[in-house]
Each structure stands twice: as structure tokens, then as C-alpha cells.
C-alpha positions in Angstrom: 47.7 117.5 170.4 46.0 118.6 167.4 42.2 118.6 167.3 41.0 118.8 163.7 42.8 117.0 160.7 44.7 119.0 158.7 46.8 116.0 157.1 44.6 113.9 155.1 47.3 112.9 152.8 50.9 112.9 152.5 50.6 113.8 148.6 51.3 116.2 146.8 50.7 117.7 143.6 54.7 117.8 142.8 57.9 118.5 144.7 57.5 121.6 145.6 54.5 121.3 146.9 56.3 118.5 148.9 58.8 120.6 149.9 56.1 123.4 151.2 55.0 120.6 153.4 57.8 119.3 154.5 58.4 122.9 156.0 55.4 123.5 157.5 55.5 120.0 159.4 58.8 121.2 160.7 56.9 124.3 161.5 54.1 122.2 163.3 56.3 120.1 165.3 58.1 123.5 166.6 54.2 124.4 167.6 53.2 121.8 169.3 56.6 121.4 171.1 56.3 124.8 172.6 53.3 126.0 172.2 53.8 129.4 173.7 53.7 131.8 170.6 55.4 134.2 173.4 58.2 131.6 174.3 59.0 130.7 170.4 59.4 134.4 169.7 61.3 134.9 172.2 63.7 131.9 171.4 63.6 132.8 167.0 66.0 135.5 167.9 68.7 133.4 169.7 68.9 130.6 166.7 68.0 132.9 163.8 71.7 133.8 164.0 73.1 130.7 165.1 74.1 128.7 161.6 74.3 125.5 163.7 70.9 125.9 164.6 69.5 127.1 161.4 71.7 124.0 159.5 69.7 121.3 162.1 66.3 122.9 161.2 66.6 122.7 157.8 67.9 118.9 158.6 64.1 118.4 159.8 62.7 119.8 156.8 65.4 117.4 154.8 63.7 114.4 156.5 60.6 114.9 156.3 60.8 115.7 152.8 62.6 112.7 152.5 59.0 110.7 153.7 56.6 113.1 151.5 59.1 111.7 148.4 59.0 108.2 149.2 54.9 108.7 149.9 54.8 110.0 146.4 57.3 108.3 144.5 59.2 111.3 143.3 62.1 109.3 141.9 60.5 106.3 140.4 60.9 105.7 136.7 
């Protein structure tokens, strides 16, 4: 696991911002999955043409933006 704290806070300054996280916690979870840079750049080249694969990624990203939105109350009146 992780050693140091990089996520103090699921906030963010707006949507975007959100979104940015939401993709780099995608990107974390890849890392710490398989943690061999050599292994994942191996594997980027069989899903970065697969549209299946590339669909269920962005379905991560899609949920945990989901959780950064609800933490910040994007679509409260």
C-alpha cells in the first residue's frame, strides 16, 4: 500500500477538478494493482485498442466521480 497521504480530502475546487481526480484514482488503483511499471506497459498496448476495455476503464473513472460529486455536493440546489 501506499505510504504517505496523498488524499487528504475528497474535495475539490469544481467538477473538473473532480473529474481530474476521479481519473487519477483510476490511475492509482491500476498502480497499486500491478505494480510493475514494466508489466502495465506491457499490458497498455493490448487494451489501448480494445474499445471494451477502454469503455470499462472509463466506467471506473464514472464511479468514482460519482463519489467525489456526492462528497462535494455538485448537484445540490
Amino acid at each position: 500500500m501506499m505510504a504517505e497521504t496523498w488524499l487528504p480530502s475528497l474535495k475539490t475546487a469544481g467538477p473538473q477538478e473532480g473529474f481530474e481526480l476521479a481519473a487519477k484514482l483510476a490511475r492509482l488503483g491500476v498502480k497499486l494493482t500491478q505494480p510493475s511499471a514494466d508489466v502495465r506497459d506491457k499490458l497498455r498496448a493490448n487494451y489501448e485498442q480494445d474499445s471494451a476495455q477502454l469503455i470499462a476503464s472509463s466506467q471506473v473513472i464514472a464511479v468514482h466521480f460519482q463519489t467525489i460529486a456526492a462528497a462535494n455536493g455538485y448537484w445540490r440546489d
